[in-house]
Backbone as JSON Lines, residues from 0, in Angstrom:
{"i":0,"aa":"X","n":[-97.21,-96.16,-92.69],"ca":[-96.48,-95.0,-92.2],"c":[-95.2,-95.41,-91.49]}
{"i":1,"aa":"X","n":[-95.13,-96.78,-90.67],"ca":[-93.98,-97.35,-89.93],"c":[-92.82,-96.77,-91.01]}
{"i":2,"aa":"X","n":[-93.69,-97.29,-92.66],"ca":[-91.87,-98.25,-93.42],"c":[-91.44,-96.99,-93.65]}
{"i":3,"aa":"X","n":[-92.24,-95.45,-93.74],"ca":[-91.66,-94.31,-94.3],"c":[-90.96,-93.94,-93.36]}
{"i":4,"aa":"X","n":[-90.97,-93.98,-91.9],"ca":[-89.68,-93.66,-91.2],"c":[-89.23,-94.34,-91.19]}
{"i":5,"aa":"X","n":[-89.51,-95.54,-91.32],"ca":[-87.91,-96.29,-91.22],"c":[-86.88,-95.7,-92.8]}
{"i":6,"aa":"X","n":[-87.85,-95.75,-93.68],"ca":[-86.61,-95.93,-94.91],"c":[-86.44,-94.51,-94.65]}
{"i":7,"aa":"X","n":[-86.67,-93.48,-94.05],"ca":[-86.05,-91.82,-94.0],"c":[-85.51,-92.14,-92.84]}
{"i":8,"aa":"X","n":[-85.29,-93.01,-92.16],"ca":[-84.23,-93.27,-91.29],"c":[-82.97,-93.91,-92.09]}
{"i":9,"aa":"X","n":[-83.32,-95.04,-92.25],"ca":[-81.96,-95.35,-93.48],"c":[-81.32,-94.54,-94.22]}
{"i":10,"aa":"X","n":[-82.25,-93.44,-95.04],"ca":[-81.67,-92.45,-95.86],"c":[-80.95,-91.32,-95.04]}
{"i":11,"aa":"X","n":[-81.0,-91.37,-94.16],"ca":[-80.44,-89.93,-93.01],"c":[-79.16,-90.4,-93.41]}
{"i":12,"aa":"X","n":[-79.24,-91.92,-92.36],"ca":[-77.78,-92.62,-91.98],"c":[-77.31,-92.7,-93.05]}
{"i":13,"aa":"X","n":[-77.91,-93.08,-94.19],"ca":[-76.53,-93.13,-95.41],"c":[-75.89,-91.46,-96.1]}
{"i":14,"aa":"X","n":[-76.69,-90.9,-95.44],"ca":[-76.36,-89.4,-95.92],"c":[-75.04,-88.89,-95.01]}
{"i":15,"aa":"X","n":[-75.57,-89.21,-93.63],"ca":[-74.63,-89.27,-92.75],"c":[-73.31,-89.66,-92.91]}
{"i":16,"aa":"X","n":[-73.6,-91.06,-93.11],"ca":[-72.32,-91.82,-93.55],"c":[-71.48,-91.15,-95.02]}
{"i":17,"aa":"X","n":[-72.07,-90.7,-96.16],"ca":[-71.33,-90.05,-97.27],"c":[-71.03,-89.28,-96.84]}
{"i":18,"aa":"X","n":[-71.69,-88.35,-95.86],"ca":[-70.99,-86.86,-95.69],"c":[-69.66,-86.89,-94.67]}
{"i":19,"aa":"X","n":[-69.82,-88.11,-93.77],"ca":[-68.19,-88.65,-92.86],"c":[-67.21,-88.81,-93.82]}
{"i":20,"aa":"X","n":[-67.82,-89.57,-94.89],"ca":[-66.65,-89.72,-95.67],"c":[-65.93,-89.16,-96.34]}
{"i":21,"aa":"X","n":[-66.83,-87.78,-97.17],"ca":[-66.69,-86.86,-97.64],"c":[-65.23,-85.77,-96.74]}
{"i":22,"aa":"X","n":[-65.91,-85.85,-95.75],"ca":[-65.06,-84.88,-95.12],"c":[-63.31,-85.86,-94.73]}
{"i":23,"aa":"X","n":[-63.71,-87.0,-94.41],"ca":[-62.4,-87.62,-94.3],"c":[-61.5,-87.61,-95.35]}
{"i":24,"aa":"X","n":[-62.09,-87.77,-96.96],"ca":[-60.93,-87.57,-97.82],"c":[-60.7,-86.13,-98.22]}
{"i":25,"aa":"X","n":[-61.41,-84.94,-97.88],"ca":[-60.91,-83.89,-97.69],"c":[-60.02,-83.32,-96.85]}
{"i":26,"aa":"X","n":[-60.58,-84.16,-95.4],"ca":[-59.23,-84.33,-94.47],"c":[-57.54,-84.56,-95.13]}
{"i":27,"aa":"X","n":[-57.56,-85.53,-95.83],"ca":[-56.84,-86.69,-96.19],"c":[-55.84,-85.42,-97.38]}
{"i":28,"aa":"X","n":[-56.55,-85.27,-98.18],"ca":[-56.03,-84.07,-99.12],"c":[-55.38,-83.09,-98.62]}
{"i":29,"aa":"X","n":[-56.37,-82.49,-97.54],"ca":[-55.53,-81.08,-96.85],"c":[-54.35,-81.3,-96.42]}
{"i":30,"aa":"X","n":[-54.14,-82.7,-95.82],"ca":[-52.7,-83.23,-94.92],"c":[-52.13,-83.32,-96.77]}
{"i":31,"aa":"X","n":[-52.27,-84.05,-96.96],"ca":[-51.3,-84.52,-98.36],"c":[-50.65,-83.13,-98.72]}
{"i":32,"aa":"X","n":[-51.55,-81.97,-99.43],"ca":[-51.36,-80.48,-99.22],"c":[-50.08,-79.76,-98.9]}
{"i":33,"aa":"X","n":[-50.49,-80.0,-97.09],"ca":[-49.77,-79.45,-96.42],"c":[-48.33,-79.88,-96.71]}
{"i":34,"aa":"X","n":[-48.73,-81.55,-96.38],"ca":[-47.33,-82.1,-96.79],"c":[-46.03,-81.93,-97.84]}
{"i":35,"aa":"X","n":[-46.73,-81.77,-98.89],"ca":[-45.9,-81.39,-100.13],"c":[-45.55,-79.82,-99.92]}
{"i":36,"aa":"X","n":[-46.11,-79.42,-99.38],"ca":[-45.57,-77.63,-99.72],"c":[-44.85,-77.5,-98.68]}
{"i":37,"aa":"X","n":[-44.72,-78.8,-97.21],"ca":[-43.38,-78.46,-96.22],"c":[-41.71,-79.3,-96.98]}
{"i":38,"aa":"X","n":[-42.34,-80.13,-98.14],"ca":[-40.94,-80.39,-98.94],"c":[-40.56,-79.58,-99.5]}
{"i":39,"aa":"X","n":[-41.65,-78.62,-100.47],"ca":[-41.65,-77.69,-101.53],"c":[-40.02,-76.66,-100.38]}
{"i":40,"aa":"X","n":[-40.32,-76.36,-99.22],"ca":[-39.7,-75.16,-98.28],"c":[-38.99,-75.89,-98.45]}
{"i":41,"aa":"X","n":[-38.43,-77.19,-97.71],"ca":[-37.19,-77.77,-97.51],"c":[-36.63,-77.55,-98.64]}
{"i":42,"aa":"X","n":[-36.66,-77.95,-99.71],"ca":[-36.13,-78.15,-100.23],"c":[-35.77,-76.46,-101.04]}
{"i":43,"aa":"X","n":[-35.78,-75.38,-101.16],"ca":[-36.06,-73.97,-101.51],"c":[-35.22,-73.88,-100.26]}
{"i":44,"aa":"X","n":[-35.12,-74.19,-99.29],"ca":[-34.48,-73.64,-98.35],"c":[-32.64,-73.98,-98.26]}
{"i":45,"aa":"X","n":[-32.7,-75.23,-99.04],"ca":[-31.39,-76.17,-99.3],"c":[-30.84,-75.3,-99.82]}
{"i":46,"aa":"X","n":[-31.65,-74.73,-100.78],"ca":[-30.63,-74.27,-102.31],"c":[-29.95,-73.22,-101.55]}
{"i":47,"aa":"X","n":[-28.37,-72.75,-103.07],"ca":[-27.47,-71.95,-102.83],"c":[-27.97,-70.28,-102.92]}
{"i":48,"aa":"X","n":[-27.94,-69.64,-101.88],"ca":[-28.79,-68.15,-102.55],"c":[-27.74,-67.77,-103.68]}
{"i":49,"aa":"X","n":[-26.11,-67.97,-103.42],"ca":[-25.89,-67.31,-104.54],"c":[-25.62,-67.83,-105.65]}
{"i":50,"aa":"X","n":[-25.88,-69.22,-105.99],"ca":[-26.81,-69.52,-107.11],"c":[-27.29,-68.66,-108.18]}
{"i":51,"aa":"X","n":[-26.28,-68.88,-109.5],"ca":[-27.17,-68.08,-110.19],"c":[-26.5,-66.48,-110.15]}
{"i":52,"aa":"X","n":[-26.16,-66.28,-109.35],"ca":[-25.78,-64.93,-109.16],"c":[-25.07,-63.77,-110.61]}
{"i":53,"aa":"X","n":[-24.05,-65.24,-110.87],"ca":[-22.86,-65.03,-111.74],"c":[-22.82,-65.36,-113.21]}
{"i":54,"aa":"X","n":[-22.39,-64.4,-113.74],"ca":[-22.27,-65.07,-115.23],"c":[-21.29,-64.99,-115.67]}
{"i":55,"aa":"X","n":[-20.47,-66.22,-116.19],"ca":[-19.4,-66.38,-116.74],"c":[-19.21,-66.18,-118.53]}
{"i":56,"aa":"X","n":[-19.12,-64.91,-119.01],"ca":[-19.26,-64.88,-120.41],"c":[-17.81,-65.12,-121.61]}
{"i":57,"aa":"X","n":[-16.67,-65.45,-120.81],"ca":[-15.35,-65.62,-121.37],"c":[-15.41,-67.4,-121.96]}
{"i":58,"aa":"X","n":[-14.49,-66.93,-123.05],"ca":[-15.04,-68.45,-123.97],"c":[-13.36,-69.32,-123.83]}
């Protein structure tokens, strides 16, 4: 009966441990995420609004 808690002790901790990890590269993603969609603005924010506006149809 000792070795069955011990090895459902081992199995906790490694569950434990996947699920830290789990959440860290979801961490890791959300920042990445965020990151790209505050260039996505910068850069949308650069552009000319009147851009585009005009059409030049004389040849």
């Amino acid at each position: 009966m000792d070795m069955a808690i011990a090895a459902m002790s081992v199995d906790m901790n490694a569950a434990k441990v996947q699920q830290e990890l789990g959440i860290s590269v979801l961490k890791m993603a959300m920042e990445s995420d965020t990151s790209a969609a505050e260039e996505v603005l910068e850069v949308v924010e650069s552009l000319d609004p009147n851009l585009g506006n005009n059409l030049d149809v004389t040849a």
